[in-house]
N, CA, C and O atoms as a DFTB+ gen file, in Angstrom:
584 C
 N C O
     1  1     -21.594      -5.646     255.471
     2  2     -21.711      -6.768     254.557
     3  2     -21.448      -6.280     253.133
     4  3     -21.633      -5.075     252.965
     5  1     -21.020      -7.052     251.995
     6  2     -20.537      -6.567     251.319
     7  2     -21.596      -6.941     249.825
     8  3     -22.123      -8.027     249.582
     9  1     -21.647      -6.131     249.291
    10  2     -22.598      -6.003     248.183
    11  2     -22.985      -6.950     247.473
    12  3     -24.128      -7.332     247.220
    13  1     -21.580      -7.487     247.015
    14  2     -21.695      -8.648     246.323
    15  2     -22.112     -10.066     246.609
    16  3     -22.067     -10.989     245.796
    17  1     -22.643     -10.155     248.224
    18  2     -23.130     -11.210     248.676
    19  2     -24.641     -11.243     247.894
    20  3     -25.179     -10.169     247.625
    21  1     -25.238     -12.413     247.575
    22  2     -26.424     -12.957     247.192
    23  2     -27.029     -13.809     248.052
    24  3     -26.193     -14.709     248.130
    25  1     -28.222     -14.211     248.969
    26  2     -28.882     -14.722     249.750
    27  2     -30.050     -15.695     248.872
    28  3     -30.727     -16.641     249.276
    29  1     -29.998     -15.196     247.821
    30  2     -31.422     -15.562     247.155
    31  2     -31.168     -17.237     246.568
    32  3     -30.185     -17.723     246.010
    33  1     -32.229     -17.733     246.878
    34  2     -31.989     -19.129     246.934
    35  2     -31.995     -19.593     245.307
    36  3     -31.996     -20.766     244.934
    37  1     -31.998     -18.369     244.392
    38  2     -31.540     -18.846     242.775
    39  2     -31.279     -17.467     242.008
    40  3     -31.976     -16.485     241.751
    41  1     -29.706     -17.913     241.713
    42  2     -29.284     -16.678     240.883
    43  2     -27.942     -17.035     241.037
    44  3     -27.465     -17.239     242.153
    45  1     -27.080     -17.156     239.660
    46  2     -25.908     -17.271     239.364
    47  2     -24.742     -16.269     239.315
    48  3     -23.595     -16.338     238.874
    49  1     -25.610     -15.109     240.062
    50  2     -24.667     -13.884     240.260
    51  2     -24.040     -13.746     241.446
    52  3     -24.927     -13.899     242.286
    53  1     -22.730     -13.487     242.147
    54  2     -22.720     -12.823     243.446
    55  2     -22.120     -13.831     243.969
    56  3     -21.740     -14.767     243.265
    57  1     -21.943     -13.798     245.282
    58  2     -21.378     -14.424     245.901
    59  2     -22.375     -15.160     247.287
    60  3     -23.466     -14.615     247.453
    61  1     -22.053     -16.264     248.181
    62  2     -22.684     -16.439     249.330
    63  2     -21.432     -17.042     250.155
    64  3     -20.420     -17.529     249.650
    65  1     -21.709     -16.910     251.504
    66  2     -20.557     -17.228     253.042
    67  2     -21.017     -18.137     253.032
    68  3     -21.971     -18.425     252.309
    69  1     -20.309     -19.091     254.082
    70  2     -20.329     -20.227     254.499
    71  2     -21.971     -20.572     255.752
    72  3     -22.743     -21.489     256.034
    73  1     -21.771     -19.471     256.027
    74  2     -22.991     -19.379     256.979
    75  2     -24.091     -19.636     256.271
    76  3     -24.521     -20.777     256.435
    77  1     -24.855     -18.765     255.332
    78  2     -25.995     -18.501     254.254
    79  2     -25.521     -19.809     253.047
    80  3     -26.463     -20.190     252.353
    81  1     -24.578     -20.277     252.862
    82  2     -24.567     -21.406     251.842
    83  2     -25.420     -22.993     252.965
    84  3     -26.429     -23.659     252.732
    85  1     -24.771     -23.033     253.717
    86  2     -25.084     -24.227     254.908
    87  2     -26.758     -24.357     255.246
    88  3     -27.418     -25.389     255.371
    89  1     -27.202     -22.933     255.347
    90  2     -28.663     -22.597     255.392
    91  2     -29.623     -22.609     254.183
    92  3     -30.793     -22.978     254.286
    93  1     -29.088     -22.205     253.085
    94  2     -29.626     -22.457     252.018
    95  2     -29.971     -23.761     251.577
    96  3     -31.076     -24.293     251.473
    97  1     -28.434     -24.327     251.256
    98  2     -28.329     -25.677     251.087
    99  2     -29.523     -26.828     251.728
   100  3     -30.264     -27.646     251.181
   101  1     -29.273     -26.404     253.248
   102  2     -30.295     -27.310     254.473
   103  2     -31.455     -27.136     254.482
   104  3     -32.118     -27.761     255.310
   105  1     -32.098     -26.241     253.581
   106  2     -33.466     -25.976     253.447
   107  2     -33.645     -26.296     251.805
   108  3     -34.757     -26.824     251.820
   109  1     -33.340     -26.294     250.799
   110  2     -33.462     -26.777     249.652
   111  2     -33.742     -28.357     249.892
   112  3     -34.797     -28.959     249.693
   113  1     -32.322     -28.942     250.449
   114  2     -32.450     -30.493     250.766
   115  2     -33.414     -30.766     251.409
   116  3     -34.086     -31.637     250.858
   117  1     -33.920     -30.324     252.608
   118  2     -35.369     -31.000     253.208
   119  2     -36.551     -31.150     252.714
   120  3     -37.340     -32.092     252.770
   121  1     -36.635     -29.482     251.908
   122  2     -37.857     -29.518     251.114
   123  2     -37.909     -30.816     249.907
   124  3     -38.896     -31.542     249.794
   125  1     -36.316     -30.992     248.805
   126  2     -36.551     -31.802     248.320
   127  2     -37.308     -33.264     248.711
   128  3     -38.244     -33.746     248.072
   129  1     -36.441     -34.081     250.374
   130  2     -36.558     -34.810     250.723
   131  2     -38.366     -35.479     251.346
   132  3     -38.809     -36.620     251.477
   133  1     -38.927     -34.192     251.572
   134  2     -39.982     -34.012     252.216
   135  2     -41.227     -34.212     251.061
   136  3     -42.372     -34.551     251.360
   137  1     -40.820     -33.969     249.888
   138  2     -41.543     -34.159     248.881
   139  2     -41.091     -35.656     248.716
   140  3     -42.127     -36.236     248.391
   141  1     -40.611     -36.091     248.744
   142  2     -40.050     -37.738     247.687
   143  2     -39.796     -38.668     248.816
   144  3     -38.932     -39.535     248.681
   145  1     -40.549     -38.553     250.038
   146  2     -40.835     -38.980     250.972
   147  2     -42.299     -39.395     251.419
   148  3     -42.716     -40.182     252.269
   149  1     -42.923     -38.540     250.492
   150  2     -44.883     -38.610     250.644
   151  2     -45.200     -39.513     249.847
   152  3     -44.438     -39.572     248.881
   153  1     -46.293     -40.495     249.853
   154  2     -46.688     -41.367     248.846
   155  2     -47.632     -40.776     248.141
   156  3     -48.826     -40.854     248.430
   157  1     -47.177     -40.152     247.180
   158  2     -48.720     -39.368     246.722
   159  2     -49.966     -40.249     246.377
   160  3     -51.149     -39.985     246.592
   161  1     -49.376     -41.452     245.744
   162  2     -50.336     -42.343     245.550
   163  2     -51.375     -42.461     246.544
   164  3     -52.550     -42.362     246.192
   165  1     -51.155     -42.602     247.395
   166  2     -52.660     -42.564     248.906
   167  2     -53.340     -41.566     248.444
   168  3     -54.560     -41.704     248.527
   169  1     -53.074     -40.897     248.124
   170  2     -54.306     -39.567     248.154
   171  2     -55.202     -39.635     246.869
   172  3     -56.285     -39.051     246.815
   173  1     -54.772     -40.261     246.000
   174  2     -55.665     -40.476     245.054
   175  2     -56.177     -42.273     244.756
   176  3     -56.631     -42.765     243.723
   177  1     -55.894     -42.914     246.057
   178  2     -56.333     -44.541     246.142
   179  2     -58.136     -44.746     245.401
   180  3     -58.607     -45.479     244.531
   181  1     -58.473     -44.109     245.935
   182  2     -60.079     -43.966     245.911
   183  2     -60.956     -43.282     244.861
   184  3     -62.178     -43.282     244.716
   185  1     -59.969     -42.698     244.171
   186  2     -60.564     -41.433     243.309
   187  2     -60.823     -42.156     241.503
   188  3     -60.335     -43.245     241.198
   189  1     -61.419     -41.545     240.786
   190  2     -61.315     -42.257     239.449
   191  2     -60.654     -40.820     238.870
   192  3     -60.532     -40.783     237.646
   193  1     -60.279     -39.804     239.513
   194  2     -59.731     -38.640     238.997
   195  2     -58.079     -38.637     238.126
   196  3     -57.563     -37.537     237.930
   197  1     -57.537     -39.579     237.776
   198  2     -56.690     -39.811     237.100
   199  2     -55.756     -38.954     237.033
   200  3     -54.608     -38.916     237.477
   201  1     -56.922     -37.686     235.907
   202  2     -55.917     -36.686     235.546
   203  2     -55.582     -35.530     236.447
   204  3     -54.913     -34.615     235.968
   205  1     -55.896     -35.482     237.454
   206  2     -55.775     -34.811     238.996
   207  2     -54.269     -35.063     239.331
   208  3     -53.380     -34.214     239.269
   209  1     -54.120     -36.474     239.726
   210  2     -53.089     -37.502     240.165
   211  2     -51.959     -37.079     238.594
   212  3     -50.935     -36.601     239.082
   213  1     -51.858     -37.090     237.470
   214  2     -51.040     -37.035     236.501
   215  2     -50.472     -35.531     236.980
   216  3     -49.300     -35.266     237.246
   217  1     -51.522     -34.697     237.016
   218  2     -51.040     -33.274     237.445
   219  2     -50.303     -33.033     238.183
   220  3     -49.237     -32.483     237.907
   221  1     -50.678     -33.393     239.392
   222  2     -50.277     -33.196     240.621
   223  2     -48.729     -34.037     240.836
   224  3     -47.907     -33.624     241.654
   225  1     -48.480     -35.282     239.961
   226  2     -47.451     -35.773     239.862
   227  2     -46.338     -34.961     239.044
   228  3     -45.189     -35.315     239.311
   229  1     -46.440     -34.133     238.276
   230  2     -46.063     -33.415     237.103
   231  2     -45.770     -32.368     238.067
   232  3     -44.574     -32.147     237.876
   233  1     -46.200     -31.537     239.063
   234  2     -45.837     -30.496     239.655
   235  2     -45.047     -31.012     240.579
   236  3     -43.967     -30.422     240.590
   237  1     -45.118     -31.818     241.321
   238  2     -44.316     -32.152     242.256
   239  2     -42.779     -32.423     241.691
   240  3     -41.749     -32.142     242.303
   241  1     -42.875     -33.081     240.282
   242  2     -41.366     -33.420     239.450
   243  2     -40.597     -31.911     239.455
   244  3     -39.443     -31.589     239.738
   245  1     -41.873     -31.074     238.972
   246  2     -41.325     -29.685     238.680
   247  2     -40.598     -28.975     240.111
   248  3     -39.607     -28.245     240.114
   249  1     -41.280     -29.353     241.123
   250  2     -40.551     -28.240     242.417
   251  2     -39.313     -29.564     242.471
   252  3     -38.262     -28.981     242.736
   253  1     -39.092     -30.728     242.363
   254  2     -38.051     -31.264     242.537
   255  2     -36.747     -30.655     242.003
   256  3     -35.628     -30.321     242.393
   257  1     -37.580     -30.697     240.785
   258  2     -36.179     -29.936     239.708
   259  2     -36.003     -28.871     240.080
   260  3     -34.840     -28.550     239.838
   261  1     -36.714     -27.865     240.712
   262  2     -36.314     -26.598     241.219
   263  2     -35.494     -26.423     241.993
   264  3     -34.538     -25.648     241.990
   265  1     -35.956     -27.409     242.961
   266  2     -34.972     -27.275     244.299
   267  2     -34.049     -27.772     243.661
   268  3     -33.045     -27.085     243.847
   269  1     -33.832     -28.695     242.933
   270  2     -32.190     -28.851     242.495
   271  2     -31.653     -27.953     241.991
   272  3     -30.634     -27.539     242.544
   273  1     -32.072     -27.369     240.879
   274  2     -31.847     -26.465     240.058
   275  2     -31.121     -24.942     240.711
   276  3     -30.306     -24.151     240.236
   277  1     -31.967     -25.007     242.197
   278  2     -31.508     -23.618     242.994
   279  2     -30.367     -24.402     244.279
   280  3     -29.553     -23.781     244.962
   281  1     -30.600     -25.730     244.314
   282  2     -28.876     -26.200     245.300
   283  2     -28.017     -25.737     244.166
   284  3     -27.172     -24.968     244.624
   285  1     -27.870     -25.910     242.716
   286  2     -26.590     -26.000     241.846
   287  2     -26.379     -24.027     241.886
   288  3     -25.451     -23.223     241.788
   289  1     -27.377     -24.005     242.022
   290  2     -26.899     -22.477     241.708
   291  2     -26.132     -21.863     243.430
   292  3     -25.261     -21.035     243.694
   293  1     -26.550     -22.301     243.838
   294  2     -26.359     -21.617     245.546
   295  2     -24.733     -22.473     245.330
   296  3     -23.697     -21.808     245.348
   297  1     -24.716     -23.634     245.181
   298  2     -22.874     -24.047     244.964
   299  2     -21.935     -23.509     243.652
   300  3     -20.720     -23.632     243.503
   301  1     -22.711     -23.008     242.953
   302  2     -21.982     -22.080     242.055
   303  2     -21.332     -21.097     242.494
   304  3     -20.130     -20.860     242.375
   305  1     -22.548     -20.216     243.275
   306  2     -21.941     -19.107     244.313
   307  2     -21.213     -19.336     244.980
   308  3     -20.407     -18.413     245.105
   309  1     -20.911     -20.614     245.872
   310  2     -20.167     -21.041     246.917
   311  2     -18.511     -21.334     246.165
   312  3     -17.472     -21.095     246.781
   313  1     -18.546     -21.912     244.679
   314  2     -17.612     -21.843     244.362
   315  2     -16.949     -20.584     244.110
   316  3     -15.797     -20.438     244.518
   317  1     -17.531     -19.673     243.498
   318  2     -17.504     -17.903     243.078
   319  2     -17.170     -17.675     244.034
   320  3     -16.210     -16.931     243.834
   321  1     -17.332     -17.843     245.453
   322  2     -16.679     -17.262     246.773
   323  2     -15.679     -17.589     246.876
   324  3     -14.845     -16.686     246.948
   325  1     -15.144     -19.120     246.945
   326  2     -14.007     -19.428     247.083
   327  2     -12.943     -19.114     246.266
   328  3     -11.823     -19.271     246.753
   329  1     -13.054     -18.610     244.870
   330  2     -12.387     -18.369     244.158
   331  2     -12.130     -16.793     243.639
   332  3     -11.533     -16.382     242.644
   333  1     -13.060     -15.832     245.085
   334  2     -12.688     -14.754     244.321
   335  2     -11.558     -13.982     243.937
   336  3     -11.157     -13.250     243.032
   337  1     -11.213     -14.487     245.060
   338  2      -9.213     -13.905     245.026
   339  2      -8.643     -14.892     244.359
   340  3      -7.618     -14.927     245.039
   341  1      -8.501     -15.647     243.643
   342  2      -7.457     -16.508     242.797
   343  2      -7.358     -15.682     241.406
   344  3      -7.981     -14.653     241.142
   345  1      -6.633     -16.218     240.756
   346  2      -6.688     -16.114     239.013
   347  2      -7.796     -16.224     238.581
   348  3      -8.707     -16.221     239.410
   349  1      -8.049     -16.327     237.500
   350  2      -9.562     -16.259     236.512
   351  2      -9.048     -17.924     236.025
   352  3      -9.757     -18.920     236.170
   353  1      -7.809     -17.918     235.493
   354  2      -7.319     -19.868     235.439
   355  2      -8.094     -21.015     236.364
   356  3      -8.748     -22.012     236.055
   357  1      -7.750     -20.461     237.553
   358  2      -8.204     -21.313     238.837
   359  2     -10.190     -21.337     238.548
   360  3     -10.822     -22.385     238.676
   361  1     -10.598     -20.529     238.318
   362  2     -11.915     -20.270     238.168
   363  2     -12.555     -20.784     237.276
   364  3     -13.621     -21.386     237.399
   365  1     -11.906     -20.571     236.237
   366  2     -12.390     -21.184     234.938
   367  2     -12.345     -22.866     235.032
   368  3     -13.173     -23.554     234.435
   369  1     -11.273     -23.434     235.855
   370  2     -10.943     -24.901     235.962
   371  2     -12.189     -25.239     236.714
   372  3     -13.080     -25.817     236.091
   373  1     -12.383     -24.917     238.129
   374  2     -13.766     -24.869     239.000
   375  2     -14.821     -25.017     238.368
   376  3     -15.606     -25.787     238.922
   377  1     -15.293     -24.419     237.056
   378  2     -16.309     -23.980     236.605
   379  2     -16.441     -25.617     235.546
   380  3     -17.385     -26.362     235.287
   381  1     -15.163     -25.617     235.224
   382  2     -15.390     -26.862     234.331
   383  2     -15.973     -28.146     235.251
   384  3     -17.061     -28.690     235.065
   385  1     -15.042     -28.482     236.234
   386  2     -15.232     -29.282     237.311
   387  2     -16.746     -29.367     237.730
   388  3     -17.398     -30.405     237.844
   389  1     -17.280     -27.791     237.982
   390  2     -18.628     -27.489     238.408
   391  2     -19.723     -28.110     237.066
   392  3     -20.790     -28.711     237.190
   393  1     -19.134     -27.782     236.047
   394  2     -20.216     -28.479     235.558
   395  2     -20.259     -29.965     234.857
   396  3     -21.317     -30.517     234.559
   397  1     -19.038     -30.499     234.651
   398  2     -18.879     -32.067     234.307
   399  2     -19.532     -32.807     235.972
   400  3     -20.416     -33.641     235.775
   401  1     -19.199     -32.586     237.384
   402  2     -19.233     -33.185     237.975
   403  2     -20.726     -32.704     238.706
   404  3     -21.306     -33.554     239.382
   405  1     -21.281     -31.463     238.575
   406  2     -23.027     -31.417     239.428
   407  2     -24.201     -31.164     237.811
   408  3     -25.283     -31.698     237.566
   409  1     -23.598     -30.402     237.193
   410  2     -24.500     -30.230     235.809
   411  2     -25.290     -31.349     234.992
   412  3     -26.427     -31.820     234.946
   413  1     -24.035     -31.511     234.363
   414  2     -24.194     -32.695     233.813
   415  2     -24.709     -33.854     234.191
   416  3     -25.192     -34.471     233.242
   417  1     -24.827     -34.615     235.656
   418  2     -25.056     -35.834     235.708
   419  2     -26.791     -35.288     236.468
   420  3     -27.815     -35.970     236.491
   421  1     -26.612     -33.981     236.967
   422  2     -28.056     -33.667     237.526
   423  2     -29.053     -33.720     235.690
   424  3     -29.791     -34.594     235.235
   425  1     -28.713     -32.709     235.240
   426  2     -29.826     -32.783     233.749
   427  2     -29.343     -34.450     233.197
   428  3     -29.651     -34.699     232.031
   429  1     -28.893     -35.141     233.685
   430  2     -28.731     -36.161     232.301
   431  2     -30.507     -37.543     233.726
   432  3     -31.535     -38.181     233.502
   433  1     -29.667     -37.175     234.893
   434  2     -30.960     -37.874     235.930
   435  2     -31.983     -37.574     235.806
   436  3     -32.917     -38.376     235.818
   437  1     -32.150     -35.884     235.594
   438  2     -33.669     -35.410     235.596
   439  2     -34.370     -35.668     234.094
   440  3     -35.496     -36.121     233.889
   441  1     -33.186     -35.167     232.916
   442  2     -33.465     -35.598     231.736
   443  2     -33.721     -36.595     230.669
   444  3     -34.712     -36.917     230.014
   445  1     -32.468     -36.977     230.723
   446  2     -32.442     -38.371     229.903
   447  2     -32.234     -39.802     230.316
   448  3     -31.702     -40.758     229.750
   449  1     -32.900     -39.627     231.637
   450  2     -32.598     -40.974     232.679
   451  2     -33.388     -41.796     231.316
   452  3     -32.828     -42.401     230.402
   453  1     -34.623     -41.621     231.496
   454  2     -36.135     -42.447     230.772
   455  2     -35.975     -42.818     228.961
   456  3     -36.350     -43.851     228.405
   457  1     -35.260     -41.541     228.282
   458  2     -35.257     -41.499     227.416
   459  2     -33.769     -42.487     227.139
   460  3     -33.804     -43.358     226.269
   461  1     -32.849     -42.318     227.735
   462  2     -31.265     -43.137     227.358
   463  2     -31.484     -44.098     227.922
   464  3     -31.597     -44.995     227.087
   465  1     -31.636     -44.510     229.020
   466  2     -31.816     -45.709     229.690
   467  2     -30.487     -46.910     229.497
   468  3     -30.642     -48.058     229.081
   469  1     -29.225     -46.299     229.909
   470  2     -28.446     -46.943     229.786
   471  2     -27.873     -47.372     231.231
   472  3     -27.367     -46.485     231.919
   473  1     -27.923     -48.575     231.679
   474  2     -28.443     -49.179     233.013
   475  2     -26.822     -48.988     233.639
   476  3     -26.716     -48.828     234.855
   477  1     -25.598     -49.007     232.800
   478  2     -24.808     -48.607     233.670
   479  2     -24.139     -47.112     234.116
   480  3     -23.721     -46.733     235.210
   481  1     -24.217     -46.414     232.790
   482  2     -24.542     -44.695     233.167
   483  2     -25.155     -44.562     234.489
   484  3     -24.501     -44.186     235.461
   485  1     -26.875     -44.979     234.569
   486  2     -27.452     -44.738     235.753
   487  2     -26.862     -45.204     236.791
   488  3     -26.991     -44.505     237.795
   489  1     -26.154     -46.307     236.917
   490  2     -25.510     -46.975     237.931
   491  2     -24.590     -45.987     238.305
   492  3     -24.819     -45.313     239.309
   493  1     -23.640     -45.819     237.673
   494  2     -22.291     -44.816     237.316
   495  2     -22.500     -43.673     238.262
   496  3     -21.839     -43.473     239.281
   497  1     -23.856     -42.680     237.649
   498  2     -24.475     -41.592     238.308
   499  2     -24.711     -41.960     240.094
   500  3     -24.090     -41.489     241.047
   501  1     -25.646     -42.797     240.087
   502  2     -26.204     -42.945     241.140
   503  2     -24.979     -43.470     242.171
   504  3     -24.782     -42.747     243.147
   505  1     -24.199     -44.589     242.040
   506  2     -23.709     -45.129     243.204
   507  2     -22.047     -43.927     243.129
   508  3     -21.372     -43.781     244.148
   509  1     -21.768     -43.411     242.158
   510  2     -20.293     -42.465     242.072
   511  2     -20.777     -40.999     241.924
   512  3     -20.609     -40.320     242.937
   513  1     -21.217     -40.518     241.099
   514  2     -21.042     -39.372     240.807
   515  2     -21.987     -38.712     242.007
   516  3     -21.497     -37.770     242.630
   517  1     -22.973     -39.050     242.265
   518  2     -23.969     -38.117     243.205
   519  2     -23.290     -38.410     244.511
   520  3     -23.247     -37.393     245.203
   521  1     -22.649     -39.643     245.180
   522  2     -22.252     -39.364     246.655
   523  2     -20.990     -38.583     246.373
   524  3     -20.601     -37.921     247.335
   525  1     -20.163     -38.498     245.126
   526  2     -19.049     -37.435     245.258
   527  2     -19.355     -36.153     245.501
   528  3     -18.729     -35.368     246.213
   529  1     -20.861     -35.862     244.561
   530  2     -21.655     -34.429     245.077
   531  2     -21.585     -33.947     246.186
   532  3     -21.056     -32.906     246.576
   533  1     -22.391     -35.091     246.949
   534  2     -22.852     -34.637     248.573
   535  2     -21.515     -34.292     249.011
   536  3     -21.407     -33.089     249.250
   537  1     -20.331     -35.057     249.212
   538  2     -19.835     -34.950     249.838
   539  2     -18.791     -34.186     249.184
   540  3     -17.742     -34.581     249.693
   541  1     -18.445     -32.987     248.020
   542  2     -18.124     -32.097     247.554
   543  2     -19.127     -30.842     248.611
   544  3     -18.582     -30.315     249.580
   545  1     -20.310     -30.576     248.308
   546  2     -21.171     -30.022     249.004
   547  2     -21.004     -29.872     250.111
   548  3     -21.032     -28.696     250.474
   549  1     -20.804     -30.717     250.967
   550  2     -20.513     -30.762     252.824
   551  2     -19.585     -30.329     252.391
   552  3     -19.980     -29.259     251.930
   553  1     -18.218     -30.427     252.133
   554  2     -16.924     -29.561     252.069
   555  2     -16.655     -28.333     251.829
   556  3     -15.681     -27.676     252.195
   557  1     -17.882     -27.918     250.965
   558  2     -17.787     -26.472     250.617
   559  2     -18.215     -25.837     251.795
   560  3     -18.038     -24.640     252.019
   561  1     -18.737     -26.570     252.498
   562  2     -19.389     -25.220     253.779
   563  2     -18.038     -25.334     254.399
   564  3     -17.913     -24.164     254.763
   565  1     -17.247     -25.762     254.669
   566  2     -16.138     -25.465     255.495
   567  2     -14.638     -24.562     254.975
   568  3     -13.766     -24.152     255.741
   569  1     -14.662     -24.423     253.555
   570  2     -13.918     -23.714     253.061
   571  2     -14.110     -22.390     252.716
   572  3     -14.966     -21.982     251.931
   573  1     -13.199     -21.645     253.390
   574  2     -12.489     -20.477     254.140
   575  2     -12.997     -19.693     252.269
   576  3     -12.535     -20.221     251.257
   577  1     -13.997     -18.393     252.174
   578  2     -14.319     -17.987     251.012
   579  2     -13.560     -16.778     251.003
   580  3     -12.557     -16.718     251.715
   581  1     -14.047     -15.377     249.987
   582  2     -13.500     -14.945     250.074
   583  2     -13.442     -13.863     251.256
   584  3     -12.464     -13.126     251.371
């Protein structure tokens, strides 16, 4: 195996295969899903503990953003693979692509959804830019790296 492979589910260095990207990927996504799937609200129905429930809502935002934060990085790598044998041109274009089309619209959802609140941006994001993600994402596991 070759050195420059990276396994680690966050780090913008190195490279990852198609095998270890597919696995990564499939375990980031569940965990996300598995969280934003629970009603947290039930668990604090009964309680006058408020600031328990504020907390506990506040951490859960935080591992959300993580796990995103470590899918973008694990498809960074996945792009870095695919592009190790090309030009540095070809790479540099990827990189732009990589971040107008997963960067950007991920920090502007996690970030400035609440604060901009511009109802067709969010639209924009949500119904175009994120299913182009996914299904950028599924494609990368099938392309031949380096």
């Amino acid at each position: 195996m070759n050195s420059q492979y990276n396994n680690n589910f966050y780090g913008y260095n190195g490279l990852i295969n198609r095998k270890n990207y597919a696995i990564n990927i499939f375990i980031l996504i569940a965990l996300y899903f598995s969280l934003s799937l629970v009603k947290w609200e039930s668990f604090f129905q009964f309680t006058t503990y408020k600031f328990l429930f504020t907390v506990l809502i506040y951490i859960i935002f935080c591992l959300k953003f993580i796990f995103i934060m470590c899918s973008l990085s694990i498809i960074y790598r996945r792009i870095s693979d695919i592009f190790a044998n090309k030009s540095l041109k070809h790479f540099e274009i990827a990189k732009k692509f990589f971040v107008f089309l997963f960067v950007i619209p991920i920090l502007y959802w996690f970030c400035f959804k609440d604060f901009l609140s511009f109802y067709l941006l969010n639209l924009f994001c949500f119904f175009i830019i994120f299913p182009i993600d996914i299904i950028i994402s599924i494609i990368l596991c099938f392309i031949k790296g380096k």
